[in-house]
N, C-alpha and C positions, 0 to 999 in steps of 0.2 A: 162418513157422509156428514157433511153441513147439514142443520140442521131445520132441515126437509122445507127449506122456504117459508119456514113459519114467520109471521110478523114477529119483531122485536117485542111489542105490545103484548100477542100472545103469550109469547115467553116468558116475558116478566108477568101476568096476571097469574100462571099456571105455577110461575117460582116462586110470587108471593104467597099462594095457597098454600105449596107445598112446603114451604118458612113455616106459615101458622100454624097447621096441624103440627111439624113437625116439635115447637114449641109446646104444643099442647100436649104430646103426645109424652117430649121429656120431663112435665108436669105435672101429668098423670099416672107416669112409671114413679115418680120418687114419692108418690103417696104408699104403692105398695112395695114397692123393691129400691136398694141401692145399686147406684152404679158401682160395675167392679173395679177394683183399680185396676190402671195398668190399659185400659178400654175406652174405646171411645164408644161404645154401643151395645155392650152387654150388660146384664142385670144379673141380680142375685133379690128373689122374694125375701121381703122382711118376715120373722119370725116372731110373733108379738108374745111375750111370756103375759099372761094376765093372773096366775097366781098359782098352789101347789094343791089347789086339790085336786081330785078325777075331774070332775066335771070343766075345770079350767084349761086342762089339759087338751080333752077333746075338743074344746073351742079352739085353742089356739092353736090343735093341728088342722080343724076346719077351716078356720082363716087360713091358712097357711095354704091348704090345697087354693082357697080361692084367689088368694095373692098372686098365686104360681102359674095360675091359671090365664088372669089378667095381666100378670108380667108378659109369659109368651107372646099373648097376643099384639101387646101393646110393643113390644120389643119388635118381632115381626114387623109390623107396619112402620115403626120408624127403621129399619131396615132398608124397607123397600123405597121410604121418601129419600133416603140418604142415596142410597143409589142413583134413583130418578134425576135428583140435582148434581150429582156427580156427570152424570150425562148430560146434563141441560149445561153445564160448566166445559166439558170438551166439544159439546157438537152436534153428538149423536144422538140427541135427543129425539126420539121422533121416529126411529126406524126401525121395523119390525126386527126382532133377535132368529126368527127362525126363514123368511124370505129377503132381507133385507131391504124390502120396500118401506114406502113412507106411510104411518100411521094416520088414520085420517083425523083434523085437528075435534074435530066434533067426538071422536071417543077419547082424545085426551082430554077433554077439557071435561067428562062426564069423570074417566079416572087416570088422573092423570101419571098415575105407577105403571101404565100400561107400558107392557114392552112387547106386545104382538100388534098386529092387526086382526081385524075382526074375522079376516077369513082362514088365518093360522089357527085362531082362536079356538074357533066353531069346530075345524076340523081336529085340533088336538082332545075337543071335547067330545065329539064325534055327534055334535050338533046339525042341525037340514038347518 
C-alpha cells in the first residue's frame, strides 16, 4: 500500500524527526559502545580498564553492565527508526503490520516507529 495518503509534508516532518533522533541516537551509542564491524546497526559496549586494583575492577565491570545496558536500549530504538524510514522510503509507511489498515496520522506523529494502529494495539495489550 502507498503510503495511506499521508501529505508529502507529513512525511517529510515525521522523516526529519526520525533523521534526528536517529543521529542522536548514533551519538550516543559511540559514547558507550563501538559499532561492530562488518554492521551497519549492531554495537559491542565499551569496556573501560580504569586500573589493577579490586576496587577498580568492580567499577569497571559496573560501568560495563551500565554501558551494556544503554547500549541495548539505544541499539533498539535506532533499530526501530531504521526500519520506520526504510518503509517511509518504499511506501508502506503508515499501515498497520497486523490489519493492514491505515494508521491514523495523529499517532504517528505522537510515535512515529508505530507499526500498529491503536486498535491492534489495545487489543494485543489486552487494553478496553
Amino acid at each position: 500500500m502507498a503510503n495511506q495518503g499521508y501529505n508529502k509534508k507529513d512525511l517529510d516532518v515525521i522523516r526529519q524527526q526520525l533523521e534526528e533522533e536517529k543521529n542522536r541516537l548514533e551519538h550516543d551509542l559511540g559514547l558507550v559502545a563501538k559499532k561492530r564491524e562488518g554492521t551497519s546497526d549492531e554495537y559491542d559496549a565499551t569496556f573501560t580498564e580504569m586500573g589493577s586494583e579490586v576496587d577498580d575492577s568492580v567499577h569497571e565491570v559496573e560501568q560495563f553492565q551500565v554501558n551494556k545496558s544503554i547500549e541495548i536500549t539505544l541499539e533498539t530504538r535506532l533499530r526501530d527508526i531504521t526500519k520506520t524510514l526504510s518503509r517511509i522510503d518504499k511506501g508502506d509507511y503508515g499501515t498497520c503490520k497486523y490489519c493492514d489498515q491505515p494508521i491514523e496520522l495523529n499517532r504517528l506523529k505522537a510515535r512515529p516507529t508505530s507499526s500498529s494502529c491503536v486498535s491492534c494495539k489495545k487489543t494485543l495489550t489486552d487494553e478496553s
